[in-house]
MMTF fields as JSON, N, C-alpha, C and O atoms, coordinates in Angstrom:
{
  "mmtfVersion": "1.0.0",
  "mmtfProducer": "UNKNOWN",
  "numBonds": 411,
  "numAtoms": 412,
  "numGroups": 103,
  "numChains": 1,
  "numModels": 1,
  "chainsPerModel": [1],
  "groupsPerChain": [103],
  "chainIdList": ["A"],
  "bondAtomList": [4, 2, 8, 6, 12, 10, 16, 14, 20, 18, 24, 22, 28, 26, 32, 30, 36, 34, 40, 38, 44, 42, 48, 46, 52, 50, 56, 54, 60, 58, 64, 62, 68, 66, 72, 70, 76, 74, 80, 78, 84, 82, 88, 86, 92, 90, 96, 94, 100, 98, 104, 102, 108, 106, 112, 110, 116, 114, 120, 118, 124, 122, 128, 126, 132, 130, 136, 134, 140, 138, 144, 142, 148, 146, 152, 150, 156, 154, 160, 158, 164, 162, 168, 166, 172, 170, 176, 174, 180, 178, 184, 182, 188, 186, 192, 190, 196, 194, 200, 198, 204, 202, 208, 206, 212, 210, 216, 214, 220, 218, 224, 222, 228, 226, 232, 230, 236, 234, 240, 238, 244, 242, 248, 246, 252, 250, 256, 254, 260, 258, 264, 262, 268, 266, 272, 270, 276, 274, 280, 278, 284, 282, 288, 286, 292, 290, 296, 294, 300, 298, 304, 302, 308, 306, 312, 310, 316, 314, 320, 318, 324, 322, 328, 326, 332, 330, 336, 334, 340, 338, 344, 342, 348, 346, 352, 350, 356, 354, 360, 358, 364, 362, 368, 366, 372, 370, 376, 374, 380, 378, 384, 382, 388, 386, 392, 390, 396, 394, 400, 398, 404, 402, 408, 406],
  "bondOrderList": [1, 1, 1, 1, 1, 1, 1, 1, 1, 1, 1, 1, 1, 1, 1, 1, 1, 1, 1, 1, 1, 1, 1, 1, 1, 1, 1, 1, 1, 1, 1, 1, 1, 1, 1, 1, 1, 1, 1, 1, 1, 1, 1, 1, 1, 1, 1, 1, 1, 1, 1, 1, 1, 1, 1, 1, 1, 1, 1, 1, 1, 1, 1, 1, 1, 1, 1, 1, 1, 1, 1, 1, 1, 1, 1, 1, 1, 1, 1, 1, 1, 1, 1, 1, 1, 1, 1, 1, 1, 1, 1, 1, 1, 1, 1, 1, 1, 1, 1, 1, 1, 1],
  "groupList": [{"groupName": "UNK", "atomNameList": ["N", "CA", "C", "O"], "elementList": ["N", "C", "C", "O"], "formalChargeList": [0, 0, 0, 0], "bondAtomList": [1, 0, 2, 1, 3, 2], "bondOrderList": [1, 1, 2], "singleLetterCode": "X", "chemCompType": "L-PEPTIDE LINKING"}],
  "groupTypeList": [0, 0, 0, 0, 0, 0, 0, 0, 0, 0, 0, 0, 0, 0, 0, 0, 0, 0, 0, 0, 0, 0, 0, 0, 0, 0, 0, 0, 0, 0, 0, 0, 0, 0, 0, 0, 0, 0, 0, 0, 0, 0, 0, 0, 0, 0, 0, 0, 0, 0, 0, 0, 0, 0, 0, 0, 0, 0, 0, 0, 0, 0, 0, 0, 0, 0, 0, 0, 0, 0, 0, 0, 0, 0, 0, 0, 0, 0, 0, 0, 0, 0, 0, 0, 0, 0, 0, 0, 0, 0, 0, 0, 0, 0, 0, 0, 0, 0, 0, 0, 0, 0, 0],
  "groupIdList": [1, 2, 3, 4, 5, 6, 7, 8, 9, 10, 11, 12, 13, 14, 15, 16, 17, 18, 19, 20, 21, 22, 23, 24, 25, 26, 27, 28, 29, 30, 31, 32, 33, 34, 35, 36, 37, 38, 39, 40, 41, 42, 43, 44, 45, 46, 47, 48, 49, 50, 51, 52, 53, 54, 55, 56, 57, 58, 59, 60, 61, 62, 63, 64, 65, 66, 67, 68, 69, 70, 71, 72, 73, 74, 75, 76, 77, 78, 79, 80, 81, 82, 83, 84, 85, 86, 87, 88, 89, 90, 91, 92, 93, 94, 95, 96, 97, 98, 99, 100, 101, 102, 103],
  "secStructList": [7, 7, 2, 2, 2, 2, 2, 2, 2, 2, 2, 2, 6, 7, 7, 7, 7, 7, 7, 6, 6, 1, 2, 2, 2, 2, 2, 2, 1, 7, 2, 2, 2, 2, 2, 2, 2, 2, 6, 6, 7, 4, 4, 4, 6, 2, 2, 2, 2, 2, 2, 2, 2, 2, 2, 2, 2, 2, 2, 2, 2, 2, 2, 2, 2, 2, 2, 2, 2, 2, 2, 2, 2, 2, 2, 2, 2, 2, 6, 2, 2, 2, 2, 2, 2, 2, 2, 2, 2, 6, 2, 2, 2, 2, 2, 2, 2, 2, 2, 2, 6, 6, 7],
  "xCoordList": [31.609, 32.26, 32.782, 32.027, 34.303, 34.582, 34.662, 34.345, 35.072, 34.901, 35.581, 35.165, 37.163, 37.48, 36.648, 36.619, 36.122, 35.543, 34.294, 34.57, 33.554, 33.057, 33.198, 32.498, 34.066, 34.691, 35.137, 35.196, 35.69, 35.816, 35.067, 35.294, 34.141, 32.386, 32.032, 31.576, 31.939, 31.561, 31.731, 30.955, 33.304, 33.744, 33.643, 33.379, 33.832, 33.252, 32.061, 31.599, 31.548, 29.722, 28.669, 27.701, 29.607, 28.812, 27.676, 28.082, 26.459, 25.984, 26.069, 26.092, 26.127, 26.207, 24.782, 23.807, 24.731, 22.791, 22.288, 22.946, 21.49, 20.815, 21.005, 21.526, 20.805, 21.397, 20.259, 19.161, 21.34, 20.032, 19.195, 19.568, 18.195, 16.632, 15.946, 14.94, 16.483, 15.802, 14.903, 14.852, 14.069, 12.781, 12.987, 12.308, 13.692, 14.599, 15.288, 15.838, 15.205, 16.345, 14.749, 14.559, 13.776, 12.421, 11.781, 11.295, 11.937, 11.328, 12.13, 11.36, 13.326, 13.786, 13.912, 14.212, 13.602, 13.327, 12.007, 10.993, 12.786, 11.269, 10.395, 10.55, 9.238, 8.318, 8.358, 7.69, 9.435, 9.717, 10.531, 10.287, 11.16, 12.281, 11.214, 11.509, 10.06, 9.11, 8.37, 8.089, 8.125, 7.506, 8.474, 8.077, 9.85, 10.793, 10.907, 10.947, 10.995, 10.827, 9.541, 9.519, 8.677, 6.657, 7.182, 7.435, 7.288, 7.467, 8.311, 8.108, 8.994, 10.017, 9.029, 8.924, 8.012, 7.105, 7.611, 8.796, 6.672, 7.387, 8.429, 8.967, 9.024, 10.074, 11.083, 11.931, 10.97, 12.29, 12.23, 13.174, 11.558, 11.55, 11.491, 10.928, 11.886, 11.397, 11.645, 11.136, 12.471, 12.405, 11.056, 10.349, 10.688, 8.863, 8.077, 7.426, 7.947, 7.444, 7.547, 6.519, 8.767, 9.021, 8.656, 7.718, 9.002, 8.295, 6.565, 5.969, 6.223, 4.819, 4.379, 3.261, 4.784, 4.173, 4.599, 3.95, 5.493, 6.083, 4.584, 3.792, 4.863, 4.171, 2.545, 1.736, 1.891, 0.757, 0.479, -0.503, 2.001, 2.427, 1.557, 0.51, 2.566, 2.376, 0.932, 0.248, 0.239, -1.062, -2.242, -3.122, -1.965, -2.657, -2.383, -3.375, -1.037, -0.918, -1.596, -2.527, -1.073, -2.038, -3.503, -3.97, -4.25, -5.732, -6.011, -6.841, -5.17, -5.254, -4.956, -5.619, -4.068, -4.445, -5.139, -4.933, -6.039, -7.241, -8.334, -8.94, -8.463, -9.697, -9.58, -10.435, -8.053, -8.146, -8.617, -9.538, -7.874, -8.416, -9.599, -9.916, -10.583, -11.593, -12.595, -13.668, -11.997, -12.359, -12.292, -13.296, -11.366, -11.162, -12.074, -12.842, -11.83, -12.692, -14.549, -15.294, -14.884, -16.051, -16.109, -17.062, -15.502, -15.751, -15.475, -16.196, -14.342, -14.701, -15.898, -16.147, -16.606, -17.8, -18.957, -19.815, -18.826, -19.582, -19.73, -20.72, -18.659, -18.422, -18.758, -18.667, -19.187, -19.189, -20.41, -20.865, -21.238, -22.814, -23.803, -24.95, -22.656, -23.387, -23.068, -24.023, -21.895, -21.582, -22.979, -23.848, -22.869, -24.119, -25.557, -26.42, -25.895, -27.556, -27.175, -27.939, -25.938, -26.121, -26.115, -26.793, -25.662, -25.961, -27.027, -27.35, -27.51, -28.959, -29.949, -30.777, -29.671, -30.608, -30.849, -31.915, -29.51, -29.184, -29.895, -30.492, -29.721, -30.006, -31.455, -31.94, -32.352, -33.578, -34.022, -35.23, -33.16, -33.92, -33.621, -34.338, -32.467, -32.62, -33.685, -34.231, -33.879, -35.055, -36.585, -37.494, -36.144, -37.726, -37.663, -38.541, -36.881, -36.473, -37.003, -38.185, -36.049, -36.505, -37.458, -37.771, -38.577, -39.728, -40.603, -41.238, -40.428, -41.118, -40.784, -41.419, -39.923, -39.236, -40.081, -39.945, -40.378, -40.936, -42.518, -42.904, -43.573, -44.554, -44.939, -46.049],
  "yCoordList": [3.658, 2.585, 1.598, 0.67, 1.691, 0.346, -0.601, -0.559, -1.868, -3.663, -4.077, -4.843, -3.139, -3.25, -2.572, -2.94, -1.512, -0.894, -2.341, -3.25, -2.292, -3.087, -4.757, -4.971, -5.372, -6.537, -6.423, -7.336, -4.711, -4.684, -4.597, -5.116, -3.809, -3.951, -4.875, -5.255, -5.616, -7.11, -7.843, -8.289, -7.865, -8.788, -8.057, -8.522, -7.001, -6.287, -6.582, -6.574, -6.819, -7.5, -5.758, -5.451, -4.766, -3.959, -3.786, -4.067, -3.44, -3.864, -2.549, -1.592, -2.468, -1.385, -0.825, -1.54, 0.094, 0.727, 0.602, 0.608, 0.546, 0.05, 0.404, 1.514, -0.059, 0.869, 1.683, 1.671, 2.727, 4.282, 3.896, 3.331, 4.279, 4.211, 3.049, 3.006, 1.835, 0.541, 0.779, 1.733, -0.618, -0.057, -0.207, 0.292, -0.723, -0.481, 0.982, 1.392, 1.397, 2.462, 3.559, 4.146, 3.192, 4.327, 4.093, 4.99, 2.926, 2.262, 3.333, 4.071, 3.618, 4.177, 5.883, 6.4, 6.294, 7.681, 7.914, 7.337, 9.115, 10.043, 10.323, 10.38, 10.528, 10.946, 13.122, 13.726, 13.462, 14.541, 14.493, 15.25, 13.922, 13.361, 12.794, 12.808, 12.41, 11.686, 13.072, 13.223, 14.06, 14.96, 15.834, 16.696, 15.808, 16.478, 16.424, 17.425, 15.203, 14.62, 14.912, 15.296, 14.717, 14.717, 16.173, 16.5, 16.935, 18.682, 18.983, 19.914, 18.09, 18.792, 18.592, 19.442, 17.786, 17.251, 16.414, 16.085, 15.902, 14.815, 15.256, 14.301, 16.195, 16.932, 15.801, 15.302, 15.369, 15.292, 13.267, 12.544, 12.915, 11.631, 10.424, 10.652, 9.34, 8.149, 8.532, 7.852, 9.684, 9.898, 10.161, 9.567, 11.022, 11.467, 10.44, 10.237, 9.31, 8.131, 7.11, 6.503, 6.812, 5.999, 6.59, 6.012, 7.616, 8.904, 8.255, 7.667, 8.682, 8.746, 7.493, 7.51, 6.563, 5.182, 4.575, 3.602, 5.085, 4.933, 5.694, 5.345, 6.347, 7.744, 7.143, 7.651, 6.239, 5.605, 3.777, 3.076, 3.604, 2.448, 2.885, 2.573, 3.624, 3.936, 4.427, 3.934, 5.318, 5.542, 4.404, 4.288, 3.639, 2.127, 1.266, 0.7, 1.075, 0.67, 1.356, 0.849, 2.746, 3.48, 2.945, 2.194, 3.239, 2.67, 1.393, 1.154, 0.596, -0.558, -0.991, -1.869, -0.356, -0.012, 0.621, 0.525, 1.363, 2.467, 1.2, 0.9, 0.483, -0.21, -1.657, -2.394, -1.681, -2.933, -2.346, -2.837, -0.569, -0.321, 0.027, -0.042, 0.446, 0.347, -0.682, -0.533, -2.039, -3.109, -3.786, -4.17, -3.827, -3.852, -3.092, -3.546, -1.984, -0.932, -1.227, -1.007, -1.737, -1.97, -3.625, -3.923, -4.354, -5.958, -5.678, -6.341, -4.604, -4.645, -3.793, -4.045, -3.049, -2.218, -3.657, -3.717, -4.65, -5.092, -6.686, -7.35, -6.731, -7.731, -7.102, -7.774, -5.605, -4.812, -4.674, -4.463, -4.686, -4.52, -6.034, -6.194, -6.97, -8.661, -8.437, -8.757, -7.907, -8.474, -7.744, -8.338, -6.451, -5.718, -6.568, -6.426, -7.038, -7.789, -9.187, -9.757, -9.447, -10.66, -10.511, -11.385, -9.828, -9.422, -8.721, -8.86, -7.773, -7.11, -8.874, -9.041, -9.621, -10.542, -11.721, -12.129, -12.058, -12.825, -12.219, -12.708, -11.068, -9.885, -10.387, -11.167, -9.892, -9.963, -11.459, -11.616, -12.727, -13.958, -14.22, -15.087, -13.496, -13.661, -12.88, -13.405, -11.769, -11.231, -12.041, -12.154, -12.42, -13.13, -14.849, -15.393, -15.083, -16.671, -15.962, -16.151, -14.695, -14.52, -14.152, -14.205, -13.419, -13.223, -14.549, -14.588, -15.463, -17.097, -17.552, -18.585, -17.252, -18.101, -16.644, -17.213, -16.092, -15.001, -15.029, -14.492, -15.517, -15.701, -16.717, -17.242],
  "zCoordList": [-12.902, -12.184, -13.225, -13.513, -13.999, -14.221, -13.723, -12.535, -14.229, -14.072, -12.785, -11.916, -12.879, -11.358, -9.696, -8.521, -10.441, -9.26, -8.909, -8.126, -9.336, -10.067, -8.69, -7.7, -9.109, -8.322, -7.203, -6.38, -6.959, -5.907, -4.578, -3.485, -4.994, -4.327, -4.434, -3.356, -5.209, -5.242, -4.075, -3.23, -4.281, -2.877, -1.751, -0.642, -1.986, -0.151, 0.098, 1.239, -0.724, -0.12, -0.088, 0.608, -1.425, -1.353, -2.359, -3.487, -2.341, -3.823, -4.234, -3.46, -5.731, -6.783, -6.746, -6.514, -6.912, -6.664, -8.593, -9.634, -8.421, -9.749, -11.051, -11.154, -11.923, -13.553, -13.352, -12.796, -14.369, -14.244, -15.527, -16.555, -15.231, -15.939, -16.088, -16.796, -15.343, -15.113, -13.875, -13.098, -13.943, -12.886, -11.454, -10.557, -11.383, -9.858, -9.706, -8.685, -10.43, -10.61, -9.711, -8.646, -11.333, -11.197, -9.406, -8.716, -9.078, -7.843, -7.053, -6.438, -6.894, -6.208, -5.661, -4.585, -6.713, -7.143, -5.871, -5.479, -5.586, -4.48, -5.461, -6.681, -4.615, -5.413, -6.217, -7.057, -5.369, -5.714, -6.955, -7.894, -6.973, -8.012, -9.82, -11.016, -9.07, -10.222, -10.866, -12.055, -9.754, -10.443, -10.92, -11.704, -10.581, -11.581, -12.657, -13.372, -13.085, -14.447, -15.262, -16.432, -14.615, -15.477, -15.925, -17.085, -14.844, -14.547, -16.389, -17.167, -16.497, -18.231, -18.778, -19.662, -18.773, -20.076, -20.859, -20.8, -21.802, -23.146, -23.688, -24.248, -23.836, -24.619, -23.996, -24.736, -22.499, -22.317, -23.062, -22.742, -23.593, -23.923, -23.014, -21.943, -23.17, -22.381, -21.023, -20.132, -20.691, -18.876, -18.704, -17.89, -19.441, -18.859, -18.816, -17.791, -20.273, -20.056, -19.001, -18.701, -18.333, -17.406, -16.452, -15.904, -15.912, -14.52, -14.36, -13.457, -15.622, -15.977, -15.69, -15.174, -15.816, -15.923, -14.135, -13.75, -13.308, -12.405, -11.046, -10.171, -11.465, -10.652, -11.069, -10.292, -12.044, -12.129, -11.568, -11.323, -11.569, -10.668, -8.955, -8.389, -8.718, -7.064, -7.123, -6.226, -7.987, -7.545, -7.436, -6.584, -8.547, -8.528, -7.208, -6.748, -6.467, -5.469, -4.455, -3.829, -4.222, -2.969, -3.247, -2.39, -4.314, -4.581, -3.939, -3.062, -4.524, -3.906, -2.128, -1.576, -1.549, -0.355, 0.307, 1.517, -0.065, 0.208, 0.306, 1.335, -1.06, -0.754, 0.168, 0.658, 0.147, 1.575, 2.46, 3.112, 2.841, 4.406, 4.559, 5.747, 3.758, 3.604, 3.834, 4.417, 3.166, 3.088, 4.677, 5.278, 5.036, 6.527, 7.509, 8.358, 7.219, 8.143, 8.197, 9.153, 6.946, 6.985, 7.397, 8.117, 7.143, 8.032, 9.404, 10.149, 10.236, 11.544, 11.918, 13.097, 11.522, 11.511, 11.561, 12.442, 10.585, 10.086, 11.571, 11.881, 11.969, 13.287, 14.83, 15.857, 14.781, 15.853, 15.763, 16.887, 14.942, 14.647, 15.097, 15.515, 14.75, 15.183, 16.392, 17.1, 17.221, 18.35, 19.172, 19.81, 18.944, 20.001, 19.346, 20.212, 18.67, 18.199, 19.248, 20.027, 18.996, 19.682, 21.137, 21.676, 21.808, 23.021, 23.936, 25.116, 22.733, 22.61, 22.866, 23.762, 22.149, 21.674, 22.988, 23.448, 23.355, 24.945, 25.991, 26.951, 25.625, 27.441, 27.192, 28.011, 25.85, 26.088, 26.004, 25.83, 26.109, 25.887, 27.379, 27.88, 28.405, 29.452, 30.366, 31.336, 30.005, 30.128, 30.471, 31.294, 29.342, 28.859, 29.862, 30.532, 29.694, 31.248, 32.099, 32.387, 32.88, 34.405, 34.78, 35.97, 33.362, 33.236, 33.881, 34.934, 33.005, 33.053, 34.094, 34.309, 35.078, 36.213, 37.099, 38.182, 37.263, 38.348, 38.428, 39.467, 37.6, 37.227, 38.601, 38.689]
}
């Protein structure tokens, strides 16, 4: 794309898709596309490096969403366990009233 193509997208309000091998560029890439690249090996130079470092991006993120939902999953586990004690705990203090009131 030269300078005119370039301006001309500009003013159409189209945007240009990212320079190739910047991290917008890598952001964009499927993940099929990431293992294309790993797949040449180092031979092929900083593409494998950037792939490589891209493709350890997203796994650190998935991780990191694993242990929110996790994290989540066990605080509503952990609010579902008070709710039944506390109700367990009412029933039997009402229990124990209508006991004292029947006497």
């Amino acid at each position: 794309m030269n300078a005119d193509e370039i301006l001309i997208a500009t003013e159409a309000g189209v945007e240009s898709a990212p320079e190739a091998f910047s991290s917008a560029w890598w952001q964009s890439r499927s993940t099929d596309e990431l293992r294309s690249f790993i797949g040449r090996g180092a031979g092929a130079g900083a593409a494998f490096d950037a792939a490589a470092m891209e493709a350890e991006r997203r796994a650190r993120e998935q991780l990191k969403a694993d242990d929110l939902a996790q994290q989540d999953d066990r605080n509503r586990k952990k609010r579902l366990r008070r709710m039944i004690l506390e109700v367990f705990l009412v029933g039997a203090l009402i229990a124990a009233v209508a006991a004292l009131l029947m006497r």
